[in-house]
C-alpha positions in Angstrom: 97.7 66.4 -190.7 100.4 67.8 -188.8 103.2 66.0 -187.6 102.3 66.7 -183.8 98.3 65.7 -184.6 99.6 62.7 -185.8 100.7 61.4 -183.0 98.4 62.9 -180.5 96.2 60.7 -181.8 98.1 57.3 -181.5 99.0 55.8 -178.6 102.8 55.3 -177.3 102.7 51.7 -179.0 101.8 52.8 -182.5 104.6 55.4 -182.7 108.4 54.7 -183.3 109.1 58.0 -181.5 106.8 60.1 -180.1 109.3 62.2 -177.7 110.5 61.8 -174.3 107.5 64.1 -173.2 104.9 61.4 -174.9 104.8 59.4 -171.7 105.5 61.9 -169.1 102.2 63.7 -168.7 100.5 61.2 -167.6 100.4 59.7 -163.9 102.1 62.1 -161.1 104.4 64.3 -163.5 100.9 65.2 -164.6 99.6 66.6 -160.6 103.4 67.7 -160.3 102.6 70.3 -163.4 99.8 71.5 -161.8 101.2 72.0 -158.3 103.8 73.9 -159.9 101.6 75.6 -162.4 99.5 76.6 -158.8 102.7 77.8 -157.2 103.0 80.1 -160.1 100.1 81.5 -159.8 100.1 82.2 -156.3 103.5 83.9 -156.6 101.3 86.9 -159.2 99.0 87.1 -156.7 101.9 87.7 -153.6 102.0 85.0 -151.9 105.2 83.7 -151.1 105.4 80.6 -152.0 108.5 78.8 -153.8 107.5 75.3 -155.1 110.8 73.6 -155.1 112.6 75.5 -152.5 109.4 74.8 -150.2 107.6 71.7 -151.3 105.4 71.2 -148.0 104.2 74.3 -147.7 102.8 74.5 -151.7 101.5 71.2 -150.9 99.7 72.4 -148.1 98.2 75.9 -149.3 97.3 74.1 -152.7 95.0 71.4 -150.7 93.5 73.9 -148.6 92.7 76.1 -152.0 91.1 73.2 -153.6 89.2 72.5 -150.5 88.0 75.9 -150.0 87.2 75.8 -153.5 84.9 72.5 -153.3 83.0 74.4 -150.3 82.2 77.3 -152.2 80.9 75.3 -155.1 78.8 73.4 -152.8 77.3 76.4 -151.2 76.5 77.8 -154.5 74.8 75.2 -155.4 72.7 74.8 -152.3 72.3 78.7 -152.6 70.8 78.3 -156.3 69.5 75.0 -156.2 71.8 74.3 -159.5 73.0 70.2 -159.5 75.4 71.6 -162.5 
């Protein structure tokens, strides 16, 4: 087992160091990596969108992605009669 698997595996308790990154994906620095991650994305696809240097407007586009994206998951499954 690799040093890495090893402590995946364990919880921050168990370990006598696990990193400084052990505890930080957890919580919000977890939905900040994604907003940014999303801003990143965005950019290759040309929108202009800079995550740090404009914070609201990521936030903004990013919530009206996901609920655009919750929509057309609903009408598909309405269109197909799928409940996956």
């Amino acid at each position: 087992m690799t040093f890495t698997k090893l402590f995946l595996i364990q919880s921050a308790e168990d370990v006598p160091f696990a990193g400084e990154n052990f505890i930080r994906h957890t919580g919000e620095s977890k939905d900040f990596a994604q907003a940014q991650v999303f801003a990143w994305n965005a950019m290759d696809k040309g929108v202009d969108l800079h995550f740090h240097a404009e914070p609201t407007k990521a936030a903004v586009l990013r919530k009206s992605y996901k609920g655009k994206k919750v929509k057309k998951k609903l009408n598909h499954k309405k269109i197909t009669g799928n409940s996956d």
